[in-house]
Kinemage of the C-alpha trace (Angstrom):
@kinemage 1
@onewidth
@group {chain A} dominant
@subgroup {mainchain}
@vectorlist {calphas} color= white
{ca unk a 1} P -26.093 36.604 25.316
{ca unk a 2} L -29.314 34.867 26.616
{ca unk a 3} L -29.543 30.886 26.528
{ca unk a 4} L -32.222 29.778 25.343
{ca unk a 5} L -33.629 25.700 25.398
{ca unk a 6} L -35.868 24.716 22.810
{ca unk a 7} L -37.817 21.162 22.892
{ca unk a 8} L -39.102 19.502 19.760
{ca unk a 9} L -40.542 16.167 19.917
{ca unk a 10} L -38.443 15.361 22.978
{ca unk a 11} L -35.311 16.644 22.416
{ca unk a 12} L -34.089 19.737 23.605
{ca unk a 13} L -32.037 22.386 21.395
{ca unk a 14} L -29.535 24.671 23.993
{ca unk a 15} L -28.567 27.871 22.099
{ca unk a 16} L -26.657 30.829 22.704
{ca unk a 17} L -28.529 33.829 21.202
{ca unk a 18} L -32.102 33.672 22.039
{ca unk a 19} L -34.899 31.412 20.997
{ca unk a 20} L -34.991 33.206 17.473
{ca unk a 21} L -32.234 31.327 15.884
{ca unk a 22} L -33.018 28.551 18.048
{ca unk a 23} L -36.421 28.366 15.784
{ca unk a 24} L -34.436 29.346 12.777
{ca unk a 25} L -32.021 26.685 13.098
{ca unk a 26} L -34.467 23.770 13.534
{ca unk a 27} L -36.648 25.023 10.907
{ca unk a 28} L -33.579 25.006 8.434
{ca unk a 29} L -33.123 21.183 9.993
{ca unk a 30} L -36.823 19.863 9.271
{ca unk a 31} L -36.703 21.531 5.826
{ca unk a 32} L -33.810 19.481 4.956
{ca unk a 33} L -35.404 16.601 5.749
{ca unk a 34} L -38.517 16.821 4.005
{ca unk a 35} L -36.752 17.845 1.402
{ca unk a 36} L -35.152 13.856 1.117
{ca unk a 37} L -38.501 12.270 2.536
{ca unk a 38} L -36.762 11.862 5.905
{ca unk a 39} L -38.581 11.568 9.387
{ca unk a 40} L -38.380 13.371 12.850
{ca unk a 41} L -36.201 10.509 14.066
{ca unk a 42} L -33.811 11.954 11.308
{ca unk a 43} L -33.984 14.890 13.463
{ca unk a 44} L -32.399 13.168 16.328
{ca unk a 45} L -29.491 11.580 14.193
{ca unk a 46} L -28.480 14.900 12.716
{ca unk a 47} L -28.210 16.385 16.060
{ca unk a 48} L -26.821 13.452 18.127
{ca unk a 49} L -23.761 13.903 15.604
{ca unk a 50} L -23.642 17.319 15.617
{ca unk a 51} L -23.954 17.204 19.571
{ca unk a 52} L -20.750 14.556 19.575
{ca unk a 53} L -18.697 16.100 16.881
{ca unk a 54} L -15.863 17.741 17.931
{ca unk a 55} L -15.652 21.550 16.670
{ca unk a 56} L -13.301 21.965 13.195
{ca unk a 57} L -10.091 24.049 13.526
{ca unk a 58} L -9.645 27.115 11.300
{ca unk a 59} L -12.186 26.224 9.175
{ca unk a 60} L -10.706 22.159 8.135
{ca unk a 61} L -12.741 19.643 7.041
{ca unk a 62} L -13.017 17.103 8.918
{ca unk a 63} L -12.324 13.458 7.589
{ca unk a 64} L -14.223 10.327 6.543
{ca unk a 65} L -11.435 8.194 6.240
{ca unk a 66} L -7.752 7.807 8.512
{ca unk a 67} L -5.377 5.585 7.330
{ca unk a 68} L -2.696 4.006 9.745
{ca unk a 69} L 0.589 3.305 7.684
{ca unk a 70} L 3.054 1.077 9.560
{ca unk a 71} L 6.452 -0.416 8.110
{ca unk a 72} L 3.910 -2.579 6.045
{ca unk a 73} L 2.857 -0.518 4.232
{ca unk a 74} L 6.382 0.886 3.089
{ca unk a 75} L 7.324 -2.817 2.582
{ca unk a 76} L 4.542 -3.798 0.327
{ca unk a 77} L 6.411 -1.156 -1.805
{ca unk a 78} L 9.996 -1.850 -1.310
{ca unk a 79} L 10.351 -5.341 -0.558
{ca unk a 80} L 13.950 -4.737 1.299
{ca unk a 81} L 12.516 -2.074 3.701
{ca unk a 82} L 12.823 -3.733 7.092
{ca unk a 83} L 10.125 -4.385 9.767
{ca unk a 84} L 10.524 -3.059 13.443
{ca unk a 85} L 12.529 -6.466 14.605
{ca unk a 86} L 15.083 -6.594 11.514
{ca unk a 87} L 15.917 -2.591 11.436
{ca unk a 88} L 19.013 -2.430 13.470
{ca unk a 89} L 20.718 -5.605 11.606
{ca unk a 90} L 19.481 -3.625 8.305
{ca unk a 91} L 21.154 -0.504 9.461
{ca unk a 92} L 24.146 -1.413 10.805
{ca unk a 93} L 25.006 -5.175 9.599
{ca unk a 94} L 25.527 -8.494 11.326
{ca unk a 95} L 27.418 -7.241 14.392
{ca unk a 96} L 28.214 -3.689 15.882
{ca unk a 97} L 30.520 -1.333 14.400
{ca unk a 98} L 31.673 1.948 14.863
{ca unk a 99} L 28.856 3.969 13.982
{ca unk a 100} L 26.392 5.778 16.051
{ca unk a 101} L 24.007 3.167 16.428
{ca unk a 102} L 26.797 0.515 16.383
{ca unk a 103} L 28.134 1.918 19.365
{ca unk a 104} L 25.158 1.672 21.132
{ca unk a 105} L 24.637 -1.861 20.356
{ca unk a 106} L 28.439 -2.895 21.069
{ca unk a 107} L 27.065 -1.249 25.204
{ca unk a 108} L 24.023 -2.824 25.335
{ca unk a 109} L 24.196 -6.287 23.384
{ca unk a 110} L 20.426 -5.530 22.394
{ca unk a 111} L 19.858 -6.549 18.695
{ca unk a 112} L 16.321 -5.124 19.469
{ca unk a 113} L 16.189 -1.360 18.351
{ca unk a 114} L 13.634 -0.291 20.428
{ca unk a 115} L 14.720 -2.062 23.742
{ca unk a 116} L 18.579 -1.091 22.604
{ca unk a 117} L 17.182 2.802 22.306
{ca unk a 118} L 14.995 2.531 25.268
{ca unk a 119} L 18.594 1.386 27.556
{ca unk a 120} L 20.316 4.445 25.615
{ca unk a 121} L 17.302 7.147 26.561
{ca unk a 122} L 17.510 6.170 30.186
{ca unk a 123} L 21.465 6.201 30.307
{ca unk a 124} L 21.318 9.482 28.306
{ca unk a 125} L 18.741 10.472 30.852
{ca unk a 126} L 20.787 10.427 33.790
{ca unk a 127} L 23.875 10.795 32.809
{ca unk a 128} L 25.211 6.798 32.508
{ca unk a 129} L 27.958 5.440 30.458
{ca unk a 130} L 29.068 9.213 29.153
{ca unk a 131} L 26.111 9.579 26.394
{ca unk a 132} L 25.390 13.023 25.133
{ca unk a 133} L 22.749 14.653 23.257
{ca unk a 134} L 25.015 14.862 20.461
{ca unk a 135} L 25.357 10.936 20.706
{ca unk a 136} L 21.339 11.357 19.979
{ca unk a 137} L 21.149 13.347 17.188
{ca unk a 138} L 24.233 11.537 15.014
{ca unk a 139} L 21.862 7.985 15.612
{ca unk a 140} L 18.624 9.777 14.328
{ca unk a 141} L 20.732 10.909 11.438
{ca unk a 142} L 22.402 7.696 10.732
{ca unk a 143} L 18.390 6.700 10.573
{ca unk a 144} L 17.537 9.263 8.359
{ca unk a 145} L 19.884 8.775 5.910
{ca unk a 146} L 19.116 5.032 6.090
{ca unk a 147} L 15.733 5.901 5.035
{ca unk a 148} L 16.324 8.135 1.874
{ca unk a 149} L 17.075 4.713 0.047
{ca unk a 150} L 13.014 3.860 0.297
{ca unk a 151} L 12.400 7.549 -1.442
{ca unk a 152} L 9.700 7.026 -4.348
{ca unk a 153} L 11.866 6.757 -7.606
{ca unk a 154} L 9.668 4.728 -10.095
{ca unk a 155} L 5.899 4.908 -10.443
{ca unk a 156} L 4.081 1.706 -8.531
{ca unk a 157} L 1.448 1.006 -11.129
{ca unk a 158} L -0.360 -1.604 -8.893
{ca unk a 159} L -0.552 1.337 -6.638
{ca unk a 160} L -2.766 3.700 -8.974
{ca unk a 161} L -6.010 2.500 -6.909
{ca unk a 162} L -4.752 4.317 -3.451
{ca unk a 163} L -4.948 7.209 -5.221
{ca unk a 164} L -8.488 7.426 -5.424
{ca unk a 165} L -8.880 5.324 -2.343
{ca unk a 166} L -8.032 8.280 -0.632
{ca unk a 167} L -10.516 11.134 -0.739
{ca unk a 168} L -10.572 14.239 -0.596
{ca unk a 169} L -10.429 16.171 3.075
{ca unk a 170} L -8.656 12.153 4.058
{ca unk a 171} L -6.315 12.189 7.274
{ca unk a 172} L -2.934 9.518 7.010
{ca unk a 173} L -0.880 9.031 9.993
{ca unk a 174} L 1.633 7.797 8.942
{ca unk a 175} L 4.902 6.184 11.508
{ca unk a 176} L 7.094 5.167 9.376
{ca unk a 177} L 10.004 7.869 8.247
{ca unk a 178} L 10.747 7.179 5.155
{ca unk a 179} L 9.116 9.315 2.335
{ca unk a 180} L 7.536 6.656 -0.702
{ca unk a 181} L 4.107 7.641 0.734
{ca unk a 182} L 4.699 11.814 -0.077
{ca unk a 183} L 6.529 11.213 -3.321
{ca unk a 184} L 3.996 8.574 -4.739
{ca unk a 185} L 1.368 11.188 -3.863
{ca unk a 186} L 3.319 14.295 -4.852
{ca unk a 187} L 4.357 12.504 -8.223
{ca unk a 188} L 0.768 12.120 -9.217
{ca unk a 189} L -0.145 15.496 -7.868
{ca unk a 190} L -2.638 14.017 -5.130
{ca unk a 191} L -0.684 15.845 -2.471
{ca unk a 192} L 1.783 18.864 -1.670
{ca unk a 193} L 4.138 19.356 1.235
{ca unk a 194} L 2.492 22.798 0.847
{ca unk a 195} L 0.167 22.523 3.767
{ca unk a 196} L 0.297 18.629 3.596
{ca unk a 197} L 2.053 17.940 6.233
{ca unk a 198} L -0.472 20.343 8.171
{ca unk a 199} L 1.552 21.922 11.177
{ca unk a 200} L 4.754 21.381 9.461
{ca unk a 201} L 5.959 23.406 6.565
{ca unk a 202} L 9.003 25.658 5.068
{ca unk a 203} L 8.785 29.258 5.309
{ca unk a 204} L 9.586 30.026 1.863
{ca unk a 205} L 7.137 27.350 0.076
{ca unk a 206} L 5.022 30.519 -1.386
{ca unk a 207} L 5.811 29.210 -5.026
{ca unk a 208} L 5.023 24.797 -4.220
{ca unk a 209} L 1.882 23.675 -5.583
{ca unk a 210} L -1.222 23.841 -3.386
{ca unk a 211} L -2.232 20.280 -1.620
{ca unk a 212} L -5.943 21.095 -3.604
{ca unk a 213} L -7.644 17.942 -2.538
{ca unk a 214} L -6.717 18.813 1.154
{ca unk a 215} L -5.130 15.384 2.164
{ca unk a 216} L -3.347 15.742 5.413
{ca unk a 217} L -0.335 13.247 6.170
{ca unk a 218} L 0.498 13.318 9.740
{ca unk a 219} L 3.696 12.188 10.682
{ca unk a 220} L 4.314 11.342 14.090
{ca unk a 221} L 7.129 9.940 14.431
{ca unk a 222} L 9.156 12.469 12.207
{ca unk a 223} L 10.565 12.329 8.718
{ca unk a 224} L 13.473 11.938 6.810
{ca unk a 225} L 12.020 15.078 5.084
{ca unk a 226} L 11.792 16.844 8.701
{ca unk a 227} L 14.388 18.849 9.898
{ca unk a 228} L 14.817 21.002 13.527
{ca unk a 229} L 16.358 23.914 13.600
{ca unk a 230} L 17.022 26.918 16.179
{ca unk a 231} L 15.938 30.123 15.742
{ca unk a 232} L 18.497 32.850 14.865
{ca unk a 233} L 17.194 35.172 17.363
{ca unk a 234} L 16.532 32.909 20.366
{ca unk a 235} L 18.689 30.255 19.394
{ca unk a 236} L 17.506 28.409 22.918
{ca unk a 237} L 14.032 27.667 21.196
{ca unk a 238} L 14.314 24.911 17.967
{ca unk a 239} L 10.969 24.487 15.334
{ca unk a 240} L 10.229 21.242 12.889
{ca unk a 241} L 10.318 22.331 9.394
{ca unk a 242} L 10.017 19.955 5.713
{ca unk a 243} L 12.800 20.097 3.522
{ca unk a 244} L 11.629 20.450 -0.274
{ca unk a 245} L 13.670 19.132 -3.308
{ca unk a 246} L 13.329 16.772 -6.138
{ca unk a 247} L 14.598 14.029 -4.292
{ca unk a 248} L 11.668 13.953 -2.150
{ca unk a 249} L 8.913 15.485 -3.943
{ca unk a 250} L 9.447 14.468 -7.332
{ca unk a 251} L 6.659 17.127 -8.610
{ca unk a 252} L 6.794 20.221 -5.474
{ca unk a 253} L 10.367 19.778 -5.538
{ca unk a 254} L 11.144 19.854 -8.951
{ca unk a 255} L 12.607 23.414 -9.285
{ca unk a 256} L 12.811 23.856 -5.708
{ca unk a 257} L 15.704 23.023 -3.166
{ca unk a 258} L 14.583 24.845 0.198
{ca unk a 259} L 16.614 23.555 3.433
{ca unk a 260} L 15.055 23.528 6.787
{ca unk a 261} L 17.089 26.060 8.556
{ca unk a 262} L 21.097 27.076 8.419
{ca unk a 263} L 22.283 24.590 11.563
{ca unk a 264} L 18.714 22.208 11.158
{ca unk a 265} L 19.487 18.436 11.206
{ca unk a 266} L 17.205 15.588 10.520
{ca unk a 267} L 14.097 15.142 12.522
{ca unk a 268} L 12.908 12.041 13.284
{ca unk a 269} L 11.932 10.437 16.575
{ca unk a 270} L 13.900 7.055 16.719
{ca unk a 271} L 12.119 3.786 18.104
{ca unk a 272} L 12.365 3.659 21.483
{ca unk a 273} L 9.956 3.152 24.963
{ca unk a 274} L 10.722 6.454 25.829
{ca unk a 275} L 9.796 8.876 22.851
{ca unk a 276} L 10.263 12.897 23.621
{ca unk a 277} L 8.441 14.785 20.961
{ca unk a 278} L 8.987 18.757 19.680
{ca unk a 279} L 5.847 21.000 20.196
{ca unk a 280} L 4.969 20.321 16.532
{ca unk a 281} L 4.818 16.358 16.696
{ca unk a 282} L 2.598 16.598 19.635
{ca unk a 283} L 0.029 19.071 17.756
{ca unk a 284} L 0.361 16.187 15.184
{ca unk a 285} L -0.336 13.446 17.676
{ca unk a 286} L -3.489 15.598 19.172
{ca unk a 287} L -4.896 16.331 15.505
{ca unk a 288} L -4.600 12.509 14.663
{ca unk a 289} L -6.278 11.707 18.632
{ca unk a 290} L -9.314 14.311 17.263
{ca unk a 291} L -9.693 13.237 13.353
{ca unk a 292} L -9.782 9.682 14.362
{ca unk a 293} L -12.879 10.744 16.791
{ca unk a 294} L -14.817 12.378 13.576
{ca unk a 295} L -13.769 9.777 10.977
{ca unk a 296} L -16.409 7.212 9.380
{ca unk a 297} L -13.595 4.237 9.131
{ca unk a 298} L -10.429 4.005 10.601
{ca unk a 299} L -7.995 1.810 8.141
{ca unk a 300} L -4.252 -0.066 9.495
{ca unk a 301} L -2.344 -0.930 6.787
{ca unk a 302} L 0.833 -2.953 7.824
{ca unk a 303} L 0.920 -1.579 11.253
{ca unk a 304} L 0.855 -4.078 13.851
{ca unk a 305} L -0.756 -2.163 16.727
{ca unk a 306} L 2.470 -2.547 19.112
{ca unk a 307} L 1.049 -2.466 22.812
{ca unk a 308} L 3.879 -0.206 23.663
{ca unk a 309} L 2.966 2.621 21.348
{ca unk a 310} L 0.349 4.712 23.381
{ca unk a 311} L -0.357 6.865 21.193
{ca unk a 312} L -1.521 4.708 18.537
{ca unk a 313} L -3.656 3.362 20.994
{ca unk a 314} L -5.261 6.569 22.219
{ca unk a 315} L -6.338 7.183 17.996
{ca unk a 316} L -7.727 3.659 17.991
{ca unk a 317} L -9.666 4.740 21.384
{ca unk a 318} L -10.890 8.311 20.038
{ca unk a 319} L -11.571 6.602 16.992
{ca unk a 320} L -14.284 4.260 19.253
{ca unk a 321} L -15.438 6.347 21.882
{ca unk a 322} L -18.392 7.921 20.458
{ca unk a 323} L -22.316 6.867 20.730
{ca unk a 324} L -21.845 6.363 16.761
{ca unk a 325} L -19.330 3.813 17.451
{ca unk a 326} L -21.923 0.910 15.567
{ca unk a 327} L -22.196 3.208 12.634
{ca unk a 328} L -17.843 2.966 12.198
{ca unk a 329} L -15.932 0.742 10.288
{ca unk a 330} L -12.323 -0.766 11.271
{ca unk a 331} L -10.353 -2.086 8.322
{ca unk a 332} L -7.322 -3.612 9.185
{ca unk a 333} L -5.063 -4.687 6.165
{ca unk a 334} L -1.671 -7.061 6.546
{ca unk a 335} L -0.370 -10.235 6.426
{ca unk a 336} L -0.862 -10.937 10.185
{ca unk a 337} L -4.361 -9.482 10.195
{ca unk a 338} L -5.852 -12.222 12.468
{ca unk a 339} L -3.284 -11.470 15.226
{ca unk a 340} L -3.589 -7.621 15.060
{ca unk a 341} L -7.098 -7.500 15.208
{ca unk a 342} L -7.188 -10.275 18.194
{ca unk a 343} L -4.732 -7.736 19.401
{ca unk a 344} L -7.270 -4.755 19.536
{ca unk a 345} L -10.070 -6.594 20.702
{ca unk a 346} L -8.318 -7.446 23.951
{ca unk a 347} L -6.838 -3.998 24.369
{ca unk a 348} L -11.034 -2.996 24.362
{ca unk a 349} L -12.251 -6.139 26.302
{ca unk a 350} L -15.687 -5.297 24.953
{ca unk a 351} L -17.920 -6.777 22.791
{ca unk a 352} L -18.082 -3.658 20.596
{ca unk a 353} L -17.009 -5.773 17.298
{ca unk a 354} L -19.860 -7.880 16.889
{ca unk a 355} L -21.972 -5.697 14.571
{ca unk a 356} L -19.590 -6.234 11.347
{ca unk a 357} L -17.468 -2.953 12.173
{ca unk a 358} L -13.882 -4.664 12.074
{ca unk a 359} L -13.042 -6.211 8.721
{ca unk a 360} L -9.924 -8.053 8.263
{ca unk a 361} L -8.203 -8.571 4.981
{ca unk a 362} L -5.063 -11.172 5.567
{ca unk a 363} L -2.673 -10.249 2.910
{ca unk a 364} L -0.317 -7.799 1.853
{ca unk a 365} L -1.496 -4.442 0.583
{ca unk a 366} L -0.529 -5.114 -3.319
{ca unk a 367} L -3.106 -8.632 -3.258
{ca unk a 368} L -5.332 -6.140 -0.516
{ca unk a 369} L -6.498 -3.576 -2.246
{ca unk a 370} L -8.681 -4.339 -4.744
{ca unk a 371} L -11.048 -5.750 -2.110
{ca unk a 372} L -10.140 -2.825 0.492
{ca unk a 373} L -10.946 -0.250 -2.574
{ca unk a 374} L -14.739 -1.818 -2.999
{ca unk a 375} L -15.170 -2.631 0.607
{ca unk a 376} L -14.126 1.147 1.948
{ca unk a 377} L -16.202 2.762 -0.918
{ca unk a 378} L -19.720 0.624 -0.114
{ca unk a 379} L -18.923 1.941 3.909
């Protein structure tokens, strides 16, 4: 097809297709302006989006809002769900023991998870100290099962709020693994596993309810509700699937127990410096990278923007790198807010947060979210 380069006013239209819909298309532009008393330098705005906007997959909607859920947010829920520093005392006790991530820690001495994991990955990696992958897989389980004790089981009423926090077409990556986010928001129908999860589902959810307001939880780091499985005919290749029952999804699950695969075992990517990811997870990490680019306001709740976690720091950098960078809005929600934030702005070395675009709100999210609820809303 021809190309054809149209100039109105100064700035120049490109089009595949000929000049005809070239015309057509900036005609339909002006009469939606005049339409809300707008001007030509309207004109320019519309298109300098348009022009930075990344294209939407399948037909999706692209966000206004991300949330960022850390262990915060988790917390602020369950008040005995442990932080990064205090998870491997939670999980295992005072001292090693003879479990799976016991062992580890009896090798290593580290009472650091990630650092202890990290040591473990590069042993596993090369063949040190006699670690296998099945070594691997029995301390992601003994996580997972850790987890299912911070499973939504009684409504949160100060909660309610987040529901309509939220909106519609809303992206929420969340790291943590437990699942009080997806049952809250199952439980009051604000969310399905059916297509919720967005690249992760079961094969045989035909008869779940539909996720109608199209909020998409990305979880990154895995799920207790994640399990990897082989397939039966190439039983070399393994897929991430979403275990449904009532347990989890108080409302999708309720007459529904469907298991992620005959041999599938829990899927969740355990804390470490050295995180490998299945195909699926790193679709998930790439659609967070590219809805953080298109979103209005980018909101952390709990999450303490670890230096070592890359690919948090890639979203926060999509989220930024964009001539409407003035126009977005970084809340940034936790008890430490102060540090965090002084965190990000020397990660960026810029003065890009002097035009009121990163608003801190030093408390937990219960006392929060009032003030985040009118604050987001008025962005």
């Amino acid at each position: 097809m021809p190309a054809c380069q149209v100039s109105l006013d100064g700035f120049e239209w490109m089009t595949i297709g000929g000049c005809g819909f070239a015309a057509a298309y900036i005609a339909y532009v002006l009469m939606k302006i005049i339409k809300h008393r707008g001007s030509l330098a309207d004109v320019r705005r519309v298109a300098a989006k348009t022009e930075d906007s990344a294209p939407a997959e399948d037909g999706e909607v692209n966000p206004r809002n991300v949330f960022i859920l850390g262990a915060g947010f988790t917390r602020a829920i369950h008040s005995a769900a442990p932080l990064n520093d205090d998870l491997l005392r939670q999980i295992v006790g005072s001292g090693p023991d003879s479990s799976p991530l016991g062992r580890a820690w009896a090798q290593y001495g580290e009472a650091n998870i990630e650092v202890l994991l990290t040591k473990f990955d590069l042993d596993l990696s090369s063949g040190k100290n006699g670690w296998t992958g099945d070594d691997r897989n029995a301390i992601n389980a003994q996580l997972a099962s850790y987890m299912q004790r911070f499973r939504f089981a009684v409504d949160t009423p100060w909660l309610h709020p987040f529901l309509s926090l939220v909106e519609d077409n809303d992206v929420i990556v969340s790291l943590n693994y437990d699942c009080a986010l997806e049952g809250f928001l199952d439980y009051h129908g604000a969310w399905s596993p059916k297509g919720g999860y967005v690249r992760i589902y079961n094969a045989l959810d035909d008869s779940l309810p539909e996720n109608s307001r199209n909020i998409r939880i990305l979880k990154v780091h895995g799920s207790e509700s994640f399990r990897l499985a082989h397939f039966i005919d190439k039983p070399e290749f393994v897929s991430v699937a979403v275990e449904i029952n009532p347990d989890l999804f108080p409302r999708s699950g309720a007459h529904s127990r469907l298991g992620g695969g005959i041999d599938s075992r829990p899927y969740i990517i355990a804390p470490s410096f050295v995180k490998q990811f299945a195909l699926e997870l790193d679709y998930l990490i790439l659609d967070a990278i590219r809805f953080a680019r298109e979103a209005e306001n980018l909101v952390l709740i709990g999450c303490g923007v670890r230096p070592e976690d890359n690919h948090l720091q890639l979203v926060l950098t999509s989220f930024l790198k964009t001539p409407r960078w003035k126009q977005k809005k970084l809340f940034v929600v936790s008890p430490g807010a102060a540090d965090v934030a002084e965190r990000i702005r020397r990660f960026f070395s810029r003065k890009i947060f002097e035009h009121g675009n990163l608003v801190c709100l030093t408390a937990g999210l219960k006392e929060a979210l009032p003030d985040l609820c009118i604050r987001l809303k008025q962005s």
